[in-house]
N, CA, C and O atoms as CSV, one atom per row, in Angstrom:
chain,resi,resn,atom,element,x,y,z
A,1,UNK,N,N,0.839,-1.175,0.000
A,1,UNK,CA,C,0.000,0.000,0.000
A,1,UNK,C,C,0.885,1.239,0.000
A,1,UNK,O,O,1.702,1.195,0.919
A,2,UNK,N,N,0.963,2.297,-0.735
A,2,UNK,CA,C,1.037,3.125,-1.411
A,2,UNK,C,C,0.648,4.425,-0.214
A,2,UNK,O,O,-0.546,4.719,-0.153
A,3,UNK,N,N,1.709,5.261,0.803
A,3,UNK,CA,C,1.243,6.312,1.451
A,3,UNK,C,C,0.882,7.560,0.335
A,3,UNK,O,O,1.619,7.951,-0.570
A,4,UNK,N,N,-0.487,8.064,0.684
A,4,UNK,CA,C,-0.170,9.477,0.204
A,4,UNK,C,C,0.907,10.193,0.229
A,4,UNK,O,O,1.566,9.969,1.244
A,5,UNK,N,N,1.541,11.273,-0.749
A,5,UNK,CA,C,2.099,12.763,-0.381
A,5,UNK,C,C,1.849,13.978,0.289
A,5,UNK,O,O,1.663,14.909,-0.494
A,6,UNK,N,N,1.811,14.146,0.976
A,6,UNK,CA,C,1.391,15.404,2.104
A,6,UNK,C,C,2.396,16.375,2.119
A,6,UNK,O,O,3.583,16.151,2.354
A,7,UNK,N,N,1.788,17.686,1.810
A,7,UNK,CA,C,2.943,18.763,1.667
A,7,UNK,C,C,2.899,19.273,3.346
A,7,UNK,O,O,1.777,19.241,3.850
A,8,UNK,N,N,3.630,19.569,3.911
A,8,UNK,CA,C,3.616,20.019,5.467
A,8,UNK,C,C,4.188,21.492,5.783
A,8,UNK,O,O,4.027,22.032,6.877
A,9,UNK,N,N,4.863,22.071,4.721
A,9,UNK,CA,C,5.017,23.520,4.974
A,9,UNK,C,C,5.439,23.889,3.917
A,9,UNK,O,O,6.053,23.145,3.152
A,10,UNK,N,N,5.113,25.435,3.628
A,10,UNK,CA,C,5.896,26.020,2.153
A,10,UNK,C,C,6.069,27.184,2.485
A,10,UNK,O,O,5.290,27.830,3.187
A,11,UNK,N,N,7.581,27.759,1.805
A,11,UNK,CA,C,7.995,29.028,2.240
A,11,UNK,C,C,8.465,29.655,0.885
A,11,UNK,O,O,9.285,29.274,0.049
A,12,UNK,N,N,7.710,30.674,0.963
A,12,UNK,CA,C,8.093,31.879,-0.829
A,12,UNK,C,C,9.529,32.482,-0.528
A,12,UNK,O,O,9.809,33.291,0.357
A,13,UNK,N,N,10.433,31.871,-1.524
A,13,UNK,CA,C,11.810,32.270,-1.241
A,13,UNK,C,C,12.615,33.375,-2.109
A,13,UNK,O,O,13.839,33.501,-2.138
A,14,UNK,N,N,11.393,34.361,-3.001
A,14,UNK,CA,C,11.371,35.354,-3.470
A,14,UNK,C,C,11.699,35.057,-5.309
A,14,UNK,O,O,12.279,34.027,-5.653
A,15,UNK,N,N,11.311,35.936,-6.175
A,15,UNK,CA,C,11.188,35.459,-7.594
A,15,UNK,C,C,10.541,34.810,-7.629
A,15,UNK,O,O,9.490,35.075,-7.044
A,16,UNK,N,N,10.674,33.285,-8.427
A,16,UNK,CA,C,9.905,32.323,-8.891
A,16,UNK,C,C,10.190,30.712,-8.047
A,16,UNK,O,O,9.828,29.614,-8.471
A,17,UNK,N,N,11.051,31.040,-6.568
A,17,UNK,CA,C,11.220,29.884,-5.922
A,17,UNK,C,C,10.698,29.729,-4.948
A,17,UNK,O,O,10.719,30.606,-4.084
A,18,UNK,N,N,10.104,28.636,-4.791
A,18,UNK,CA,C,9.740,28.277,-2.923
A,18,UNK,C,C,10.215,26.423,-2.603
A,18,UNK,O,O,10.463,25.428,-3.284
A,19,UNK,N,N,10.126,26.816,-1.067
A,19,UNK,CA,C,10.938,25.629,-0.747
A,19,UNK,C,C,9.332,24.949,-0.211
A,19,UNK,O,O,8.389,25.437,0.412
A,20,UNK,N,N,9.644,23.372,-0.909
A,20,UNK,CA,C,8.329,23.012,-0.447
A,20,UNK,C,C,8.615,21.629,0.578
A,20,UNK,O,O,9.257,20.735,0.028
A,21,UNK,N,N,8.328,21.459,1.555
A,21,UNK,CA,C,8.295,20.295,2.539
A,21,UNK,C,C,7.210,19.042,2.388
A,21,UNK,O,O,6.017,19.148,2.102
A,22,UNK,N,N,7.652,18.327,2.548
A,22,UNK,CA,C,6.554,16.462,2.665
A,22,UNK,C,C,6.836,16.144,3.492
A,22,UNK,O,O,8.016,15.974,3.799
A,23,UNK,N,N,5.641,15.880,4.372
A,23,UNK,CA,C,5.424,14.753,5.176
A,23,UNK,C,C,6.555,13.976,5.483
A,23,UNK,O,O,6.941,13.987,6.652
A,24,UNK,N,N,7.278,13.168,4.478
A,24,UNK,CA,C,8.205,12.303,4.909
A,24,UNK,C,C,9.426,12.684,4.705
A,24,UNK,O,O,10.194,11.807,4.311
A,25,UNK,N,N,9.858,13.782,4.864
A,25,UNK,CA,C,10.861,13.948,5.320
A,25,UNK,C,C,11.725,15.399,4.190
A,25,UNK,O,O,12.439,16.358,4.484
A,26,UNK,N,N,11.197,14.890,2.939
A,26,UNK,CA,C,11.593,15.438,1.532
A,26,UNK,C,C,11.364,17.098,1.998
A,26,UNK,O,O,10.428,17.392,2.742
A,27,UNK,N,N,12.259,18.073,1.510
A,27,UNK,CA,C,12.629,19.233,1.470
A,27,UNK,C,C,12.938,19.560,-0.148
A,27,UNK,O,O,13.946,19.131,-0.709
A,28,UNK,N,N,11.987,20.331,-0.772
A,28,UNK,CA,C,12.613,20.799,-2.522
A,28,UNK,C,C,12.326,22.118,-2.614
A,28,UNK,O,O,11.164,22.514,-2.513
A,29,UNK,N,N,13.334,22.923,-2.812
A,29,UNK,CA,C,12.973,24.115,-3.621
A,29,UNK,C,C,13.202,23.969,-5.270
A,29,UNK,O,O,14.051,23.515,-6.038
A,30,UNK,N,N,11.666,24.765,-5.337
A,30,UNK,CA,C,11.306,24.831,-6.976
A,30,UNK,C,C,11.441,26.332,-7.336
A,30,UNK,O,O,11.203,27.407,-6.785
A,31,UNK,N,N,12.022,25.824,-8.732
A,31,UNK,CA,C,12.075,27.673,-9.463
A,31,UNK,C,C,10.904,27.456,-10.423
A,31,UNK,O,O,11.119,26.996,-11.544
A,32,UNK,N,N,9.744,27.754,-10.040
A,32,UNK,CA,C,8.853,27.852,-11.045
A,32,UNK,C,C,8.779,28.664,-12.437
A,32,UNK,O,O,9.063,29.862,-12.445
A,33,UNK,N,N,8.400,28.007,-13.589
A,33,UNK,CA,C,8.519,28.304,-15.161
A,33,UNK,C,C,7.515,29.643,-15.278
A,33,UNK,O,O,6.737,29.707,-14.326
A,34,UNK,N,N,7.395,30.596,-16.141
A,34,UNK,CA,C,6.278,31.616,-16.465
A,34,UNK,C,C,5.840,30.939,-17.548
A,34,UNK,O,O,6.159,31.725,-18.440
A,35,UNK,N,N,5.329,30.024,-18.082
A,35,UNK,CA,C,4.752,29.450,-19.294
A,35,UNK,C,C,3.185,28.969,-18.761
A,35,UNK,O,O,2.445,28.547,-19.650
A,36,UNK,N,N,2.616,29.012,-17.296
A,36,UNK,CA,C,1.088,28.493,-17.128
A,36,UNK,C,C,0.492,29.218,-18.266
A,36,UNK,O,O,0.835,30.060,-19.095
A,37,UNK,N,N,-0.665,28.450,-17.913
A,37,UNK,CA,C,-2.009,28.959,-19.230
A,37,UNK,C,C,-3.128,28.644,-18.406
A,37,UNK,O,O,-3.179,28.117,-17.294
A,38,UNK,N,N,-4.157,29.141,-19.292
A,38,UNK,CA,C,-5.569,28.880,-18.626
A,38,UNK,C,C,-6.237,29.173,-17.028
A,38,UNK,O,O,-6.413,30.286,-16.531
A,39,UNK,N,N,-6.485,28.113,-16.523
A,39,UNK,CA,C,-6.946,29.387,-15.277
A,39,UNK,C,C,-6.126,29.432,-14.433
A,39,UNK,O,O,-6.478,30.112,-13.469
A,40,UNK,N,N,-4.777,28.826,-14.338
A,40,UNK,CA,C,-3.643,28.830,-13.598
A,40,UNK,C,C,-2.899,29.742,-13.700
A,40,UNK,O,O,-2.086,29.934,-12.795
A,41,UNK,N,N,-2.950,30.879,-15.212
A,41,UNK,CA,C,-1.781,31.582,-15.787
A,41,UNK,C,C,-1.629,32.649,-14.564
A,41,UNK,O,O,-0.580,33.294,-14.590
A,42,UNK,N,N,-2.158,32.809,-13.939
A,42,UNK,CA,C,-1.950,34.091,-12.154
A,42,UNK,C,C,-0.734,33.375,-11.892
A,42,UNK,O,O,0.139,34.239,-11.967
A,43,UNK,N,N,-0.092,32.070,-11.577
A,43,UNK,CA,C,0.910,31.714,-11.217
A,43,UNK,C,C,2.066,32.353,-11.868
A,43,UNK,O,O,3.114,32.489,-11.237
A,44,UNK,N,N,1.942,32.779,-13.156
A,44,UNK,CA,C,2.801,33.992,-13.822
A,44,UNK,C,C,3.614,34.490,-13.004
A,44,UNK,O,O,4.753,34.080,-12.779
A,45,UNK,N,N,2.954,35.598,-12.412
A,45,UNK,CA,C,3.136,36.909,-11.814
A,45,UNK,C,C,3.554,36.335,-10.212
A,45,UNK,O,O,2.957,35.611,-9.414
A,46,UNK,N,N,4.715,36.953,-10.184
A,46,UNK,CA,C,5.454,36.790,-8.700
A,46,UNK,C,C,4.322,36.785,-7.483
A,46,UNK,O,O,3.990,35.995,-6.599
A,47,UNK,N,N,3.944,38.018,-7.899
A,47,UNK,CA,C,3.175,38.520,-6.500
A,47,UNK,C,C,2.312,37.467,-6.141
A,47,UNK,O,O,2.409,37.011,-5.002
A,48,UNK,N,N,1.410,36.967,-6.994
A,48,UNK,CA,C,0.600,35.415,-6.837
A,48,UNK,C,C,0.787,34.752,-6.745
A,48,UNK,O,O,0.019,33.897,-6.306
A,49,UNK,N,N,2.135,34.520,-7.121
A,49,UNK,CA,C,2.726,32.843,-6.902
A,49,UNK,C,C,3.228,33.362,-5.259
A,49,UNK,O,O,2.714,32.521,-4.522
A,50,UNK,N,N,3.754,34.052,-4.665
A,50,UNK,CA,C,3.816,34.942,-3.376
A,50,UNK,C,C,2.810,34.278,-2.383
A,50,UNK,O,O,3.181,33.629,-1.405
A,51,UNK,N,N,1.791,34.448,-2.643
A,51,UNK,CA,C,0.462,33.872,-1.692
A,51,UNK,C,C,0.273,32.778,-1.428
A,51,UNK,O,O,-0.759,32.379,-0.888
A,52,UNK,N,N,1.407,31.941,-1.817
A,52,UNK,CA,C,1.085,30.665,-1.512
A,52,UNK,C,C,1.467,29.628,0.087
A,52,UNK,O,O,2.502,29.608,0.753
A,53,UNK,N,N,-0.069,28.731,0.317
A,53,UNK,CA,C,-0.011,28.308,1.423
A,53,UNK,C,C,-0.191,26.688,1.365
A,53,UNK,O,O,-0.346,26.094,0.298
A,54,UNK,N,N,-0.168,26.296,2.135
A,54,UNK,CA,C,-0.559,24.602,1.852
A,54,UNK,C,C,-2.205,24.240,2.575
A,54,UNK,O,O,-2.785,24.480,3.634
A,55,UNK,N,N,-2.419,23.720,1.632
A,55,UNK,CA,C,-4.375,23.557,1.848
A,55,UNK,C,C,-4.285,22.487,3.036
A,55,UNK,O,O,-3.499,21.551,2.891
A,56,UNK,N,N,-5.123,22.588,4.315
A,56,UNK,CA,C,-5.202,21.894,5.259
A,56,UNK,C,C,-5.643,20.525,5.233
A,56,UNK,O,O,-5.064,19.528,5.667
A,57,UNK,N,N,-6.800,20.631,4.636
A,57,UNK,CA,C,-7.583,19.050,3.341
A,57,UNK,C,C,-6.349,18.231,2.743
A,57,UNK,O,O,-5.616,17.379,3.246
A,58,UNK,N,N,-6.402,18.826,1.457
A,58,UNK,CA,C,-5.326,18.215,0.610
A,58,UNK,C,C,-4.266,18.087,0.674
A,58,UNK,O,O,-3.682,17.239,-0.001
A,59,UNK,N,N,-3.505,19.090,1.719
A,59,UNK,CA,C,-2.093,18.822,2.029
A,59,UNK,C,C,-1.227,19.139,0.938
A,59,UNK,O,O,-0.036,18.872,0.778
A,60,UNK,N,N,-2.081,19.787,0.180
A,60,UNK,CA,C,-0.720,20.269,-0.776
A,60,UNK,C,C,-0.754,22.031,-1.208
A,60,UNK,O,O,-1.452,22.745,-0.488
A,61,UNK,N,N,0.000,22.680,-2.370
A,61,UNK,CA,C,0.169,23.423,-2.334
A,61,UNK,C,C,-0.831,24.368,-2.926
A,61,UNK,O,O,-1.354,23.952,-3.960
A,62,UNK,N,N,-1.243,25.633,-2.472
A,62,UNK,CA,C,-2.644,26.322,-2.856
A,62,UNK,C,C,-2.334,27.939,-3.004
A,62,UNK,O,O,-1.413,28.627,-2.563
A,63,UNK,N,N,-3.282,28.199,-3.665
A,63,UNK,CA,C,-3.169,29.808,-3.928
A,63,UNK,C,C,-5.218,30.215,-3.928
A,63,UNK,O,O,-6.186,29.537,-4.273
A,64,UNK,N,N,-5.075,31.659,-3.345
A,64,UNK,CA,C,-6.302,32.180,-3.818
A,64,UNK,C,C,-7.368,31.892,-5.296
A,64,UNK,O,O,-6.639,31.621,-6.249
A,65,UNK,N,N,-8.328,31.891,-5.548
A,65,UNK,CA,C,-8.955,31.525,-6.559
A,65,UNK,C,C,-8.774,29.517,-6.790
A,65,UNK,O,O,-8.732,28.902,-7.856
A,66,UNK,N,N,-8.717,29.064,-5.634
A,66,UNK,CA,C,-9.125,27.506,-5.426
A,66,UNK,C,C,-8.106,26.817,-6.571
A,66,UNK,O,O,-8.358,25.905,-7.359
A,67,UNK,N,N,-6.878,27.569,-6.384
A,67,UNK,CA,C,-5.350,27.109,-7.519
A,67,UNK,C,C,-4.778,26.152,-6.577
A,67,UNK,O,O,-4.533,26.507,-5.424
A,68,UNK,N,N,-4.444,24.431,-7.166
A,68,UNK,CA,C,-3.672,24.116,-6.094
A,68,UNK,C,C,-2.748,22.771,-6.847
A,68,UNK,O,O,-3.502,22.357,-7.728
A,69,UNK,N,N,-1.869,22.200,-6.861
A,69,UNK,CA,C,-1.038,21.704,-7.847
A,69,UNK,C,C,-1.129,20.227,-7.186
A,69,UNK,O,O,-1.776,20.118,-6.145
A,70,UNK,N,N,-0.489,19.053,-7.765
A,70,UNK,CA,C,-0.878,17.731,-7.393
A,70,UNK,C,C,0.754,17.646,-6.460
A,70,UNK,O,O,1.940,17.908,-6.660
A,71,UNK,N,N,-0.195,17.063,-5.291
A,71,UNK,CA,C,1.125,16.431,-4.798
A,71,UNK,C,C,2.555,15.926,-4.625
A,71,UNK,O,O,3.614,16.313,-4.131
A,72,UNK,N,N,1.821,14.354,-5.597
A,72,UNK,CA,C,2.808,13.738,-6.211
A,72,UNK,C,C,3.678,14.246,-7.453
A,72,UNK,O,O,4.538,13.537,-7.975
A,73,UNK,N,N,3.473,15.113,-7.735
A,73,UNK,CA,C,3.924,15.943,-9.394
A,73,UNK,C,C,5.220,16.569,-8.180
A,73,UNK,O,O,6.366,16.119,-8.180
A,74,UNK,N,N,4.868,17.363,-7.479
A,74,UNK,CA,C,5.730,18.226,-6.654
A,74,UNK,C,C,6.623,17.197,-5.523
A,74,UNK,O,O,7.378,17.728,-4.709
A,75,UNK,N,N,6.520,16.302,-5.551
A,75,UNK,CA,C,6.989,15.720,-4.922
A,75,UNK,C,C,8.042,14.396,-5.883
A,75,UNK,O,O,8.658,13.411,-5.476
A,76,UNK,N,N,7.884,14.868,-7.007
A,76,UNK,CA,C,8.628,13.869,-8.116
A,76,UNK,C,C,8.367,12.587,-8.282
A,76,UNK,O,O,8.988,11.929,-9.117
A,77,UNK,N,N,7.375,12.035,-7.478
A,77,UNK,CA,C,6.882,10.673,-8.125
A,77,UNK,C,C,5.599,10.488,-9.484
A,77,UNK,O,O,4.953,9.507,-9.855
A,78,UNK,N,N,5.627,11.638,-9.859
A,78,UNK,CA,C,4.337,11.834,-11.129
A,78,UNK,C,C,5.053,12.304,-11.968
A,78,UNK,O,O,5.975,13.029,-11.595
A,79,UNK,N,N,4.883,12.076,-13.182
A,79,UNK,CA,C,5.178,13.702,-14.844
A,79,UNK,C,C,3.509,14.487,-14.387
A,79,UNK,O,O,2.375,14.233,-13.980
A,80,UNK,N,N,4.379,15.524,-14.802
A,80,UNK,CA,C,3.212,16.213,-14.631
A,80,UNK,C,C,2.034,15.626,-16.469
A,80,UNK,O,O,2.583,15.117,-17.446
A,81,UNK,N,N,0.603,15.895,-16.398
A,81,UNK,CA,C,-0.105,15.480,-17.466
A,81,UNK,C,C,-0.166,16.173,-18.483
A,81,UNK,O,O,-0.471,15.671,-19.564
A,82,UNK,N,N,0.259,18.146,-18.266
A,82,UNK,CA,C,0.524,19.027,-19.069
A,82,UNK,C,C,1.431,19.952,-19.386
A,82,UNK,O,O,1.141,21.111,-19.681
A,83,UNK,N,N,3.280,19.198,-19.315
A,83,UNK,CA,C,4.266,19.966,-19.145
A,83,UNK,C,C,4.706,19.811,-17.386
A,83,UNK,O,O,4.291,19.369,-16.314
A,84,UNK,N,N,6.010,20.631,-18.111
A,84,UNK,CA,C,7.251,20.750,-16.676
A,84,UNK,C,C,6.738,22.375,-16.133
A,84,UNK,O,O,6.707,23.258,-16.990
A,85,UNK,N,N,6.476,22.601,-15.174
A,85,UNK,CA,C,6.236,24.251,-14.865
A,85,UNK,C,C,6.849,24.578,-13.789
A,85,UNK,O,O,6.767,25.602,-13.111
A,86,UNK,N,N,7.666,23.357,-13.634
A,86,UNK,CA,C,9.095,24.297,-12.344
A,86,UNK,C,C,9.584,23.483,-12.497
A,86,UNK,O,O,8.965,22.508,-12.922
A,87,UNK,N,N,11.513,23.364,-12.146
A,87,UNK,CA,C,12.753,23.037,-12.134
A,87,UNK,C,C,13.126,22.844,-10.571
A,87,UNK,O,O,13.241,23.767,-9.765
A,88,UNK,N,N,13.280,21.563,-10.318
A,88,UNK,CA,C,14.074,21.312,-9.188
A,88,UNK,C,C,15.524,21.674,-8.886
A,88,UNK,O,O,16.552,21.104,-9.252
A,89,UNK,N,N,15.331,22.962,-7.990
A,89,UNK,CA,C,17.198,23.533,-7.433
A,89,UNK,C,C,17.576,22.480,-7.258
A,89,UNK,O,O,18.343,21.841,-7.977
A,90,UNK,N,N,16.974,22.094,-6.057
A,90,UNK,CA,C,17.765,21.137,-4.715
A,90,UNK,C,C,16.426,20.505,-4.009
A,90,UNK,O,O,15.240,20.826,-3.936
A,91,UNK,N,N,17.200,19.499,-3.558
A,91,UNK,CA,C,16.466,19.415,-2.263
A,91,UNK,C,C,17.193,18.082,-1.364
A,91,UNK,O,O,18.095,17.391,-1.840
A,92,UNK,N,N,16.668,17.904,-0.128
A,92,UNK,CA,C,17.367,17.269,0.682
A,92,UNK,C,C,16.147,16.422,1.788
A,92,UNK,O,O,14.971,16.764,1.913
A,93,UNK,N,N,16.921,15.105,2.594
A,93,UNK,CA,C,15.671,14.609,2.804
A,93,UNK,C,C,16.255,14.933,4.360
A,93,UNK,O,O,17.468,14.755,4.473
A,94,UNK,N,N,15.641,15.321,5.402
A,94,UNK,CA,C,15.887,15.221,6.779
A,94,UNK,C,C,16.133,13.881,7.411
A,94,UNK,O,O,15.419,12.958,7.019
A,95,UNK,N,N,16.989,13.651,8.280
A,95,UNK,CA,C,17.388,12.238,8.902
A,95,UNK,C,C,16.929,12.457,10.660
A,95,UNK,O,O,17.370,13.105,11.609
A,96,UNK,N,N,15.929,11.617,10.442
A,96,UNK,CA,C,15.816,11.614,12.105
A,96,UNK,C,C,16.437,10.552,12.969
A,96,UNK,O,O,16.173,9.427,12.543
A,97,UNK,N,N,17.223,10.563,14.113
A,97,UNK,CA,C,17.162,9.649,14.694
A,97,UNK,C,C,16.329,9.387,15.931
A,97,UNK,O,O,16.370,8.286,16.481
């Protein structure tokens, strides 16, 4: 059985990057692409992509106007179904003991 992806915190790290956290441990900052379309294209513009929080429900990442991206896509176990729209900097997995 197959755990969900759960995003657990996200922080706007100015321009087109934010660092996004999972549940299990995973840490990625993304430089998001300006190429959206359709009712997503607000992700464009800094200032909107700026507002972003993680939806309490879905656990993943959300913006005003009910915008919110798939999990697993952001978390690298999916292709996304319509294009690449951010570039993985980095990321790192936390080690607990």
């Amino acid at each position: 059985m197959t755990q969900c992806v759960r995003v657990t915190a996200v922080k706007y790290l100015g321009g087109r990057r934010l660092e996004v956290v999972f549940a299990d441990g995973l840490s990625r900052h993304l430089d998001f692409h300006t190429d959206w379309f359709g009712n997503i294209a607000q992700l464009n513009r800094d200032d909107f992509l700026a507002q972003v929080s993680v939806d309490p429900i879905a656990q993943t990442l959300c913006w005003p106007k009910d915008i919110d991206l798939d999990p697993e896509v952001l978390h690298g176990d999916c292709e996304p179904a319509t294009g690449a729209y951010f570039t993985v900097v980095s990321e790192f997995r936390a080690i607990c003991n």
